[in-house]
Structure formats: structure tokens, C-alpha cells
MARFI-749054 format. One record per residue: residue in three letters; z, y, x of N, C-alpha, C in turn. Coordinates in steps of 0.2 Angstrom, whole numbers, plus 5000, padded with zeros to 4 digits. Example, Ala and Ser with C-alpha at 12.3 -4.5 7.8 and 13.67 -1.06 7.14 Angstrom:
Ala503949725066503949785062503949845066/Ser503549895064503649955068503950005064/
//
This chain:
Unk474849895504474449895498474749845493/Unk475049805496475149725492475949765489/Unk476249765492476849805488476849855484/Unk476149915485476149935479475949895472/Unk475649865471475249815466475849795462/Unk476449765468476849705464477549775461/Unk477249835463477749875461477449905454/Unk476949905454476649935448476549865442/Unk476649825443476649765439477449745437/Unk478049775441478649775439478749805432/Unk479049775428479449805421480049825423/Unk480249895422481049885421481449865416/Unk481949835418482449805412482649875405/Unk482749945410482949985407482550005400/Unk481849995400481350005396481249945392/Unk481749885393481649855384482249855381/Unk482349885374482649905371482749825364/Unk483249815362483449765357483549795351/Unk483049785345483249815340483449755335/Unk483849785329484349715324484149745318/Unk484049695313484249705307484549655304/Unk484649655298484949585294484349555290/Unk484049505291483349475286483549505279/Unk484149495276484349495270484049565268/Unk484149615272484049705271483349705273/Unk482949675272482449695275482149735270/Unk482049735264481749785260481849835260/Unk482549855263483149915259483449945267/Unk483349935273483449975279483049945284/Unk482750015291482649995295482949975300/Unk482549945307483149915310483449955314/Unk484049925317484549965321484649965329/Unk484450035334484349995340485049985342/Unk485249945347485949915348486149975355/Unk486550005354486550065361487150045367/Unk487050065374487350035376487249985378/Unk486549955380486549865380486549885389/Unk486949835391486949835397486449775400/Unk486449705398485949655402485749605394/Unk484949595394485049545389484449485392/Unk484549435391484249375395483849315389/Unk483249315391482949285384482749215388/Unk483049155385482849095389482549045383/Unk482149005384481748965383481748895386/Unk481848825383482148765387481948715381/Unk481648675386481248605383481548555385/Unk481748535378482148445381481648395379/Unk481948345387481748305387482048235385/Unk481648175384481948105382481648075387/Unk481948025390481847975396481947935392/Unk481747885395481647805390481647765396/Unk482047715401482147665403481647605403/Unk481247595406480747545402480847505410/Unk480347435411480247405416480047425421/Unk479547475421479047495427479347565430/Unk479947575425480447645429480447705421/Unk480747755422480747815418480247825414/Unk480047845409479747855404479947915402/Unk479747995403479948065401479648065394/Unk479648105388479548115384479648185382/Unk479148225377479348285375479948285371/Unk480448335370480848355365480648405362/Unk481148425358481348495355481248545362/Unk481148625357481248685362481748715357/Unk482148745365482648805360482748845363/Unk482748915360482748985360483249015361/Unk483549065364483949105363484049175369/Unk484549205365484349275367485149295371/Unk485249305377486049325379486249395382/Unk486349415377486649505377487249525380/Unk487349575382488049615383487749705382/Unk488349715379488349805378488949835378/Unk488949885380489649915379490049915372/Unk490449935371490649935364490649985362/Unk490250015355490250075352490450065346/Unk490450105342490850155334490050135330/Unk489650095332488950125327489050055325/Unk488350095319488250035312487749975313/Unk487449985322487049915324487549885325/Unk488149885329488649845333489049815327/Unk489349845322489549835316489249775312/Unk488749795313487949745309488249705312/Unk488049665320488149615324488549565322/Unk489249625322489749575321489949545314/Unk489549585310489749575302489149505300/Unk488549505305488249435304488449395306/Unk488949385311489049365317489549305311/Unk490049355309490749335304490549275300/Unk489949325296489649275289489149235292/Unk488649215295488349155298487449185293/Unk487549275293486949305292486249295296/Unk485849285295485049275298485049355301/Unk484949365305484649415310483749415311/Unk483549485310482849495315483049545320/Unk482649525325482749535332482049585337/Unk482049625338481149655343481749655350/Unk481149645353481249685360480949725362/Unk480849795361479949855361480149855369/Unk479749845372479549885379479249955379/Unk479849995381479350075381479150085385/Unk478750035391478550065397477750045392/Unk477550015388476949985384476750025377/Unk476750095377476650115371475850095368/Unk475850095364475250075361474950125356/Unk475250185355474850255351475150235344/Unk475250285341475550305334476050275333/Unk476550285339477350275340477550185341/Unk476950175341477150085338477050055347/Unk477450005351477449995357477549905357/Unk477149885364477249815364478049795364/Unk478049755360478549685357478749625354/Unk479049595356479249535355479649545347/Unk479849465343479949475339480249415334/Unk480849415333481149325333481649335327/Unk481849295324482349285318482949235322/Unk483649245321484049165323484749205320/Unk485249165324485949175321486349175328/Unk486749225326487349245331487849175332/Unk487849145340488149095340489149115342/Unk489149185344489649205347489749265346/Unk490449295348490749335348491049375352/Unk491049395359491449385362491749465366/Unk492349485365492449575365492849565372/Unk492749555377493349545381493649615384/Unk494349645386494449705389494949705393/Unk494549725400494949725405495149795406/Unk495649795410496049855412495749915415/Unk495049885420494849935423494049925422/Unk493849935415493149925415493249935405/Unk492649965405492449975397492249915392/Unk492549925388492549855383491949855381/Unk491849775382490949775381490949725375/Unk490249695376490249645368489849595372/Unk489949535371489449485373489249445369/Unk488749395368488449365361487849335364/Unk487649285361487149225360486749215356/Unk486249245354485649245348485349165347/Unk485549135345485049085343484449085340/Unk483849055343483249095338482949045336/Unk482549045329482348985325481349015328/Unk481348955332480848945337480649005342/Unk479849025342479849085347480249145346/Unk479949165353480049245353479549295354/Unk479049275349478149275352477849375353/Unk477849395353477449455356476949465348/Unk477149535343477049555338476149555341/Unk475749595337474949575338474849675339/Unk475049715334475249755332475749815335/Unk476249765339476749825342477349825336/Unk477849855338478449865336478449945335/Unk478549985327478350065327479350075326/Unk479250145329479950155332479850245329/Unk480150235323480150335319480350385326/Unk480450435321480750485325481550495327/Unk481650445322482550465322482750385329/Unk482150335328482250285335482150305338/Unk481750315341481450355348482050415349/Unk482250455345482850505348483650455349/Unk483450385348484250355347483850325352/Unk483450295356483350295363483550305367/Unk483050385369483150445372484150445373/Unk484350445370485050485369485450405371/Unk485350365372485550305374486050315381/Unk485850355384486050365392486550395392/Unk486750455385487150505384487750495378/Unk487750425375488150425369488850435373/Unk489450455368489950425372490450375369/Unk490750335374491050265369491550285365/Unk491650255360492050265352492550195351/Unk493050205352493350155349494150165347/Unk494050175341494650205337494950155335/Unk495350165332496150115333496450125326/Unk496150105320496250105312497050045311/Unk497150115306497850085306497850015300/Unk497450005296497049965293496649905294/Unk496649865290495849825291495249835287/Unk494649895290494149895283493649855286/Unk493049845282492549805281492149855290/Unk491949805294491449835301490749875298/Unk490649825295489949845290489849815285/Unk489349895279489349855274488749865271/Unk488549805269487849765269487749805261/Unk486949825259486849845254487049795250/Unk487249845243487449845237487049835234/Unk487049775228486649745222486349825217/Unk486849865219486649925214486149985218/Unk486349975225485950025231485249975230/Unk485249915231484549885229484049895223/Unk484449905218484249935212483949985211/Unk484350045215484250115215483450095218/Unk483450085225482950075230482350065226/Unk482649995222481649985219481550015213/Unk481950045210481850105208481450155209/Unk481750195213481250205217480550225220/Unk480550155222480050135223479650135220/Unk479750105213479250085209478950165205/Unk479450215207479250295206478950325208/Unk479050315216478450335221477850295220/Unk477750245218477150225213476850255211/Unk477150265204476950305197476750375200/Unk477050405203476950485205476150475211/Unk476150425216475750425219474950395214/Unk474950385208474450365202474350425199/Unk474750465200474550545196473950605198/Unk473350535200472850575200472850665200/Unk473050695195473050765192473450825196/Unk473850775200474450805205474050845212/Unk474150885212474050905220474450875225/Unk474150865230474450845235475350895237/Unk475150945235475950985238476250955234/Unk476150965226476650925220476850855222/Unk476350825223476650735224476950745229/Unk476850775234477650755240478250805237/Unk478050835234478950875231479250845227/Unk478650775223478950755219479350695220/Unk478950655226479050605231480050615235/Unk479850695237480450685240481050695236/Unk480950725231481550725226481750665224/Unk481150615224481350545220481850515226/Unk481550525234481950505240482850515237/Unk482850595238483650615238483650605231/Unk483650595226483850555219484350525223/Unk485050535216485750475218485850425212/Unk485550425207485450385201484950365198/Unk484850325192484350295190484050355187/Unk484450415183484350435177484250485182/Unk484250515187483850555191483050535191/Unk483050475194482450465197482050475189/Unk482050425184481950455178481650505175/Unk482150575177482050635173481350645178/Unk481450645185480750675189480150625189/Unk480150565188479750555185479250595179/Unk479650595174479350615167479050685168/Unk479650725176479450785176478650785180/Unk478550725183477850725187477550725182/Unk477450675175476950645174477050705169/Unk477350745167477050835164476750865166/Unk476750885173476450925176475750875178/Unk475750815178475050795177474550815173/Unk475050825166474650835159474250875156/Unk473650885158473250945157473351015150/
//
């Protein structure tokens, strides 16, 4: 009976998942799960200061420091790309670890939840094994446990799921292009754009509910300002009695 218990209070490692974004994109994309992660290690460590005195040692509290120690295969995707592309420029990182054994309803599951900066880099490839990535997160303070849960779309959960099946990508470019490329001042633009339309549209009282999402989704797939614009004006007509 006791071995059951300790076996139903086991977490598998396979069911916490690492997801990334860039602080900087936070307005302008969701995060990226990392695929491929083979082992990642979250350690926590208080320093101390000892003081010499007459009667013997004197311990004292220090600083704590955080960090997060990853390995993953290496893949062709735009999280791995992301890493290496913060990693380069000395980018701020957010960081979840969702436990999918912990769902919590309306797709959102317990998780942890940290910001820090990639201390490392490191791609090694041996002869008889698949090139993997290993890396050091350094994290500015906790790694404390969201209150809420970490919400995971439909298109995360299916890049989850599909985690066990990708297959490894590593192409051999006759050039040097950018690994990843961070939003654009002008894709920022567009976004609060927008934005700021799905606003106006979601204000059009007058609108039926089918209208404002036809109208909503047109503003999504809009490629310019002067797009978003015209469907605007076209909502606020069809508002107009």
C-alpha cells in the first residue's frame, strides 16, 4: 500500500514541458514550447557568509540564485531559433514549466513561472548521437508557481502532443541568415493597430454578434494599416441605422 501512495504522488519528468518567449515580444506573440527537451534541472542555492570571530564561525544569510539547466535535441524550429537568438544578444527570456499531469480546466494547467537570461550556448555533436543544445537559464529571483495556471491554445497542446513524433531538421544553409527574427517596429504597428480596431468593432453596440466576428476576423488576416482602416469604416456602416 505504501508503494502505491509514493507512486501516485510521482510527477513524470515527461509531463513538464518548457515554454519561452522573449519579454520584449510579449505584446506581439505567444510563447514557444521548446520540442525535443530531453532533461531540464531547476536549482536553487543560498549563499552563505561566514565571519571568523573569537567564539568560532559566524554563518550569515546571502543572496539566492536561480537557474534553470536544459538539454534538447536540436531542431529547425522558431523556439530553438528564439534561444539562440537571446542567447547572442543578452535578450531577457520568460520562462513556464506547465505540468500536464495538473490540468486545471479551460486548458490552463499548474505552472511555474520565471524571467532570466541565457548564460550559455552550447551545441555539441558527436558521431554517434543526435545533436542536442544545452543551456543555463539564469533567473532573476523565483521560479514561483503561477496562482492561475499556465493556458496552453489549441495549436500548444497539438505541439505537445506531437513532441514524441517531430523529426529532427538540421539543414546545412549555404549562407549565414538571421536564426530568428524578432518583431518588427512596423509588425508592432500593424498589431496595435489592430488592436486598437478590434476595439472600435467590439463598441459597435449595433452589430450582431455574427457581424463583429466577421468583422473581428478580417481585421486579424488584414496585411496593412489601410486594410485594417477600410474594415473598420466598413463596420462602423453596417452599424449605422
Amino acid at each position: 500500500m505504501e508503494n502505491q501512495n509514493l507512486a501516485s504522488q510521482a510527477i513524470p519528468g515527461k509531463d513538464k514541458k518548457l515554454i519561452f518567449r522573449l519579454m520584449s515580444e510579449r505584446p506581439y506573440r505567444k510563447a514557444g514550447i521548446l520540442a525535443l527537451q530531453v532533461t531540464h534541472t531547476y536549482k536553487s542555492e543560498s549563499k552563505t557568509e561566514s565571519t571568523q570571530t573569537k567564539d568560532g564561525n559566524v554563518v550569515g544569510g546571502g543572496g539566492k540564485e536561480t537557474s534553470l539547466e536544459l538539454e534538447a535535441l536540436l531542431s529547425d524550429t522558431k523556439t530553438c531559433h528564439m534561444l539562440e537568438y537571446a542567447q547572442d544578444t543578452g535578450s531577457v527570456l520568460e520562462v513556464w514549466e506547465v505540468n500536464l499531469s495538473k490540468p486545471l480546466g479551460g486548458n490552463k494547467y499548474e505552472a511555474r513561472y520565471g524571467t532570466g537570461l541565457l548564460a550559455s550556448w552550447e551545441m555539441p555533436a558527436e558521431t554517434d548521437k543526435n545533436s542536442s543544445v544545452k543551456t543555463t537559464l539564469n533567473l532573476n529571483g523565483s521560479f514561483g508557481l503561477l496562482k492561475t495556471g499556465a493556458t496552453l491554445d489549441a495549436e500548444q497542446q497539438a505541439a505537445v502532443k506531437a513532441l514524441g513524433y517531430d523529426t529532427i531538421a538540421n539543414p546545412q544553409p549555404e549562407e549565414i541568415v538571421p536564426v530568428y527574427e524578432v518583431v518588427t517596429e512596423e509588425e508592432k504597428v500593424l498589431l496595435d493597430a489592430k488592436n486598437n480596431a478590434v476595439a472600435e468593432v467590439i463598441a459597435l453596440d449595433a452589430l450582431t454578434d455574427e457581424q463583429r466576428t466577421e468583422f473581428i476576423d478580417s481585421i486579424n488576416k488584414a496585411k496593412d494599416q489601410a486594410e485594417v482602416d477600410s474594415i473598420v469604416n466598413e463596420a462602423k456602416a453596417a452599424a449605422t441605422p
